[in-house]
SETOR-653345 format. One record per residue (C-alpha): residue number from 0; residue in one letter; x, y, z. Coordinates in steps of 0.25 Angstrom, whole numbers, plus 5000, padded with zeros to 4 digits. Layout:
N
PT|n|res|x|y|z
PT|NUM|a|X|Y|Z;
...
This chain:
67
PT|n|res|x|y|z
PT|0|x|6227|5234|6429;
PT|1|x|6229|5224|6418;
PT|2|x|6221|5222|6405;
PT|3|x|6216|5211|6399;
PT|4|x|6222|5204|6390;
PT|5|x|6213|5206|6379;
PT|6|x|6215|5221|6381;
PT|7|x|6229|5220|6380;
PT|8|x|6228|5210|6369;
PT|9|x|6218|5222|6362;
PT|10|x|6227|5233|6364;
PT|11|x|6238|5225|6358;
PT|12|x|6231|5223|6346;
PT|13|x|6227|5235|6346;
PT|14|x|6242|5242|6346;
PT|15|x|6247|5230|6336;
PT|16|x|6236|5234|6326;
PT|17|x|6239|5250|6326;
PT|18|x|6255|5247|6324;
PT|19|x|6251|5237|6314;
PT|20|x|6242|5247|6306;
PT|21|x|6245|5260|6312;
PT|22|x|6236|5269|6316;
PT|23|x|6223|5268|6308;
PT|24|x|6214|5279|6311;
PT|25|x|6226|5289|6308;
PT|26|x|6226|5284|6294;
PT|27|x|6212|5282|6292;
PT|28|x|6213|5300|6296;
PT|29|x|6222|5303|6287;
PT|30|x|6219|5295|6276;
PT|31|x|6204|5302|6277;
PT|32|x|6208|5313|6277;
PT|33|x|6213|5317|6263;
PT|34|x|6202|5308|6259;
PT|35|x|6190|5315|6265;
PT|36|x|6198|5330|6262;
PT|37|x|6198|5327|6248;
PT|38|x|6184|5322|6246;
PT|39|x|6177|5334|6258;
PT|40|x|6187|5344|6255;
PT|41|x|6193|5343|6240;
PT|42|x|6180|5336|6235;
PT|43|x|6191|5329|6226;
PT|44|x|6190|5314|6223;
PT|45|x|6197|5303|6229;
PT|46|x|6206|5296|6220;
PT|47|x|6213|5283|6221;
PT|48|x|6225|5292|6217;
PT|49|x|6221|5301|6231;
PT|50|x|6218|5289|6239;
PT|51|x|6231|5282|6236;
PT|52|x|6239|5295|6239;
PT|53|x|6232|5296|6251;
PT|54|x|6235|5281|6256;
PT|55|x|6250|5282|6251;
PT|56|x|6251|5296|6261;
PT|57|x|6244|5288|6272;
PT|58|x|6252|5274|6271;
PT|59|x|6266|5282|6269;
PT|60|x|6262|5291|6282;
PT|61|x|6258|5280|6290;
PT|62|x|6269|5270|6285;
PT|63|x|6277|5265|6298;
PT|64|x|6292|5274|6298;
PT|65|x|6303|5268|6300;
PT|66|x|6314|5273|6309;
């Protein structure tokens, strides 16, 4: 059974759009989760210092590699 073409077309995009930007919801988790451990857990603030580490780990972690 073949699909659609608009199916086809969707699931297209859709794999064009997770190699393009990777894989969002993995980074949305680990860039929550220091956030919320240090303001639930540590009760210490969020800094822009903090935050900007955070990102850097984030984008060096889920940088593409090369071979």
């Amino acid at each position: 059974m073949s699909r659609h073409p608009r199916v086809t077309r969707a699931i297209e995009l859709r794999e064009a759009v997770r190699q393009r930007h990777g894989h969002l919801d993995l980074a949305m988790d680990i860039l929550s989760g220091p956030l919320y451990f240090r303001l639930l857990i540590t009760h210490q603030p969020l800094t822009h210092d903090h935050i900007d580490r955070v990102l850097r780990a984030v984008f060096t972690g889920m940088s593409p590699r090369s071979t």
